[in-house]
TORMI-498186 format. One record per residue (C-alpha): residue number from 0; x, y, z. Coordinates in Angstrom, 1 decimal, padded with zeros to 4 digits. Example, Ala and Ser with C-alpha at 12.3 -4.5 7.8 and 13.67 -1.06 7.14 Angstrom:
REM residues 2
KEKOL     k        X        Y        Z
KEKOL     0    012.3   -004.5    007.8
KEKOL     1    013.7   -001.1    007.1
END
This chain:
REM residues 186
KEKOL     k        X        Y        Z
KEKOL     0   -034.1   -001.8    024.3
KEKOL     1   -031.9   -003.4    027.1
KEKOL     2   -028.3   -002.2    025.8
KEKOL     3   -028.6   -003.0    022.0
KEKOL     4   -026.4   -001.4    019.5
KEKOL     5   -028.3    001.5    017.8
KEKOL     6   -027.2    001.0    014.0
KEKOL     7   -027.9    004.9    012.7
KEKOL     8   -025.1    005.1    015.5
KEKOL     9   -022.6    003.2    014.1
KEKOL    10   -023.8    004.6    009.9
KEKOL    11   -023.1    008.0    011.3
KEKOL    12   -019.8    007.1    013.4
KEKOL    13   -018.4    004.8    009.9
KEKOL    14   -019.8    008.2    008.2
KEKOL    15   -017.6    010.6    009.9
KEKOL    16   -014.5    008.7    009.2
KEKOL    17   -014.9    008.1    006.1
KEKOL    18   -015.8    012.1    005.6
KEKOL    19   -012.7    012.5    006.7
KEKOL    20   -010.1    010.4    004.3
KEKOL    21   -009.5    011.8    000.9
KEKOL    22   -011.3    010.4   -001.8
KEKOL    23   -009.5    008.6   -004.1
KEKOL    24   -008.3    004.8   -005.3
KEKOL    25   -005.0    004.2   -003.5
KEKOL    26   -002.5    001.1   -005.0
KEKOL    27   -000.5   -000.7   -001.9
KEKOL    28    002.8   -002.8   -003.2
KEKOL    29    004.8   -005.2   -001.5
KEKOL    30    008.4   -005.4   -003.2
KEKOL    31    009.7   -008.9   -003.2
KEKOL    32    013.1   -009.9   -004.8
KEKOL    33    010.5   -012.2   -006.5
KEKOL    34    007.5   -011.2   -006.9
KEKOL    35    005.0   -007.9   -006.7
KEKOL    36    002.0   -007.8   -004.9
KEKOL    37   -000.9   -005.8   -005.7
KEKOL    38   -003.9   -004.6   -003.6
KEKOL    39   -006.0   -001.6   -004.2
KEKOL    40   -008.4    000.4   -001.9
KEKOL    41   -012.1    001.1   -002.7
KEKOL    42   -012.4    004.9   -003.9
KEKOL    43   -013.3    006.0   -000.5
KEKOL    44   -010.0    004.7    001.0
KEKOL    45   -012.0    002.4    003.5
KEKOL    46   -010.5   -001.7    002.6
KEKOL    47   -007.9   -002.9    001.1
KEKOL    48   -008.3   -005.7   -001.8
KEKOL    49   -005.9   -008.1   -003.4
KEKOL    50   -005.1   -007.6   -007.0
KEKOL    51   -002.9   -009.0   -008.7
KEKOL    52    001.3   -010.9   -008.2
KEKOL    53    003.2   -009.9   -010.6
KEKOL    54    006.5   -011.7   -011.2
KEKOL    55    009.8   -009.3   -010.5
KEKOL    56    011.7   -007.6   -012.9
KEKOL    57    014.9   -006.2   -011.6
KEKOL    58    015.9   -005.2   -015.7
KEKOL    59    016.1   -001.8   -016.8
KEKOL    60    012.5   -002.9   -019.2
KEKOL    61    010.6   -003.4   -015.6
KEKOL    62    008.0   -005.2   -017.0
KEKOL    63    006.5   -005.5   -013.2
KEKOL    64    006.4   -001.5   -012.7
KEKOL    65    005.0   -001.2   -015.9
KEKOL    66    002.4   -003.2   -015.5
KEKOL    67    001.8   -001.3   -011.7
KEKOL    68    001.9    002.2   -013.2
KEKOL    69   -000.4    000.6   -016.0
KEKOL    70   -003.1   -001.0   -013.0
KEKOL    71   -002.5    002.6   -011.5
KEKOL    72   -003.5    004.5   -014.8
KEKOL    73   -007.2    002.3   -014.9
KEKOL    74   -007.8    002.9   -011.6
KEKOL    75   -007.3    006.3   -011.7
KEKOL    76   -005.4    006.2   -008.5
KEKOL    77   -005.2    009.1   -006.0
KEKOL    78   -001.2    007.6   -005.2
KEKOL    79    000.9    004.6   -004.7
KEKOL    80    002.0    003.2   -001.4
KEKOL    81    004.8    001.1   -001.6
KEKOL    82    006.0   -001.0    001.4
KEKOL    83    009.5   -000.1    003.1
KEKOL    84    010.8   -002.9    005.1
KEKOL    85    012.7   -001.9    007.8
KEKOL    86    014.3   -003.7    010.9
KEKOL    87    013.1   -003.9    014.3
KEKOL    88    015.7   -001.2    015.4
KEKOL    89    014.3    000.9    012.0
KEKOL    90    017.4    000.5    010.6
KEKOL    91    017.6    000.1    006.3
KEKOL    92    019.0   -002.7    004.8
KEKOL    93    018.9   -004.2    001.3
KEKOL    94    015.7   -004.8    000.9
KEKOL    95    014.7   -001.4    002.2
KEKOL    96    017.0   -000.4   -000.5
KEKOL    97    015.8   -002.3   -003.2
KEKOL    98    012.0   -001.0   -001.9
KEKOL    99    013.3    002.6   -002.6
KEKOL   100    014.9    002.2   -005.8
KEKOL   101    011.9    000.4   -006.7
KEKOL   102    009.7    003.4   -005.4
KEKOL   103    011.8    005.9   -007.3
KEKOL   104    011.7    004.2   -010.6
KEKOL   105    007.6    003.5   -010.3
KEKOL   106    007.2    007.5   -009.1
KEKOL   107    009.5    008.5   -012.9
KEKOL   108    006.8    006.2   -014.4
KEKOL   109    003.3    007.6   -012.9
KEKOL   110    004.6    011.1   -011.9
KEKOL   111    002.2    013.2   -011.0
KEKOL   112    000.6    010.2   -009.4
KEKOL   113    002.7    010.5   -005.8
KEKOL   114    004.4    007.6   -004.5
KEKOL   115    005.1    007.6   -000.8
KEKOL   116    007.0    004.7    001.2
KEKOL   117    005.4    003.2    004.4
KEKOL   118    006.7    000.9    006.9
KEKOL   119    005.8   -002.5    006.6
KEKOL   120    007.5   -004.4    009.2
KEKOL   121    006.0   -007.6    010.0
KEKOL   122    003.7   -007.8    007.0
KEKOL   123    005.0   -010.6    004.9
KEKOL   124    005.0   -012.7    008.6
KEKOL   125    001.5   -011.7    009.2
KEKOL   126    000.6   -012.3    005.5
KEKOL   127    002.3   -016.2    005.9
KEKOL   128    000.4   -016.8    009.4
KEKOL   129   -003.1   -015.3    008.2
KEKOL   130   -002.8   -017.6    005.1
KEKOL   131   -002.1   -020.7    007.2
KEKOL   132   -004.6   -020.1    009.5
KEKOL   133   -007.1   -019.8    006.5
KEKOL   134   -005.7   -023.3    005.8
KEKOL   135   -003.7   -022.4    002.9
KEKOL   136   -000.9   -024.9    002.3
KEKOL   137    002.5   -023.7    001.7
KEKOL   138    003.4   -024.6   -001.7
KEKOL   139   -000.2   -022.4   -002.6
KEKOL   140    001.0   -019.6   -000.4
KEKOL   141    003.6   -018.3   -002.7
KEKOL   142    001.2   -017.2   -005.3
KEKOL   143   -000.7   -015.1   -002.8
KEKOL   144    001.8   -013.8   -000.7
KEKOL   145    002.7   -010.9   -001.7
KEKOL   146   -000.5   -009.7   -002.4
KEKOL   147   -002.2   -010.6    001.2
KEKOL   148    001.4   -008.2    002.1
KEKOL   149    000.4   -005.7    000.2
KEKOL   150   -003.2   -005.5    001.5
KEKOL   151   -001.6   -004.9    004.8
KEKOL   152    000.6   -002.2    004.0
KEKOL   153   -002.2   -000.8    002.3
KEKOL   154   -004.7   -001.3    005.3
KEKOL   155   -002.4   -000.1    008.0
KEKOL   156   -001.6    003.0    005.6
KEKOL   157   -005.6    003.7    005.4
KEKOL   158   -006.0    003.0    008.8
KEKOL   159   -003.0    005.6    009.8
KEKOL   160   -004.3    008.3    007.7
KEKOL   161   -007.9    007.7    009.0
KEKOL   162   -006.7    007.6    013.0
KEKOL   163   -004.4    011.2    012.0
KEKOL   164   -005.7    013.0    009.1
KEKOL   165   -002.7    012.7    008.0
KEKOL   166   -000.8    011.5    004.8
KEKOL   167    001.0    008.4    005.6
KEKOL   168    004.4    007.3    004.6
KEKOL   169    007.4    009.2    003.1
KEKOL   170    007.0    011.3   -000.2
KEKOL   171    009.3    009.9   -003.0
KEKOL   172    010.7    012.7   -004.5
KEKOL   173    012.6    012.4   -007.9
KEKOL   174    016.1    014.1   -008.4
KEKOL   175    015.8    017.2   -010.6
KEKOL   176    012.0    017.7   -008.8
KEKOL   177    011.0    020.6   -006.5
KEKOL   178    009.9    018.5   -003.1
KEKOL   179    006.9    020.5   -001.2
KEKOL   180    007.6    021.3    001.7
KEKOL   181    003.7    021.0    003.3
KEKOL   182    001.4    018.0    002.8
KEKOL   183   -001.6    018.9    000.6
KEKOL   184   -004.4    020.4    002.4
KEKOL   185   -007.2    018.3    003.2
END
């Protein structure tokens, strides 16, 4: 057999860790001043898939979290992770602010679907570099973005929870709501 990789060993060892995540389609967005981006997780929490760009719409309407809570309602999803870009020194600025606003108006519009903020430094970099690498050109970048973003935040959130057993991110809580105080079992 000479040092082979036994395959039953890696079913069982994927098996395990997948026993282990909560079932359940989770939405990752990536807030531009822009654009949205989309991606969505299988319904065992395992990979993170593009969706959809959706253009941004800072109006009281929010056509663009409309249309998330919407692609949130046909998927049935278990919660929304929305990205929370923060400096290298963690520190907030305004587009961590716009993120959260963002966050709290999209929780108002899916509640009881939770909405949890996760940090997503670095992913619109990584997002640009894995696109060019792919041979991408610029101009063609834009459209997909936001979305390759959002698969990251997505990913990295899966992969946290997965590594922890824990929830990842920051609950959004909405003014006038009881916050618990303990994670949901698992």
């Amino acid at each position: 057999m000479g040092g082979g990789v036994d395959l039953r060993d890696v079913r069982a060892d994927l098996w395990s860790t997948v026993a282990m995540m909560r079932p359940g389609v989770r939405l990752g967005v990536d807030v531009g001043s822009v654009r949205v981006g989309v991606a969505a997780s299988d319904p065992s929490g395992v990979l993170a898939t593009p969706v959809t760009t959706v253009p941004r719409d800072p109006s009281e309407a929010g056509a663009d979290r409309l249309e998330v809570a919407a692609l949130a309602d046909d998927r049935g999803a278990l919660e929304i992770l929305v990205g929370l870009p923060r400096s290298l020194s963690g520190e907030e600025g305004a587009a961590a602010r716009l993120a959260r606003a963002y966050a709290t108006d999209l929780a108002r519009l899916v509640a009881p679907t939770p909405v949890r903020l996760v940090d997503e430094r670095f992913t619109t970099v990584l997002s640009h570099r894995q696109l060019r690498e792919s041979g991408l050109a610029g101009r063609a970048q834009r459209t997909v973005v936001d979305q390759a973003a959002a698969v990251l935040i997505l990913q990295s959130a899966l992969d946290a929870e997965r590594a922890s057993g824990r929830v990842p991110g920051e609950l959004v809580s909405l003014p006038g709501r009881r916050r618990r105080t303990r994670e949901p079992r698992r």
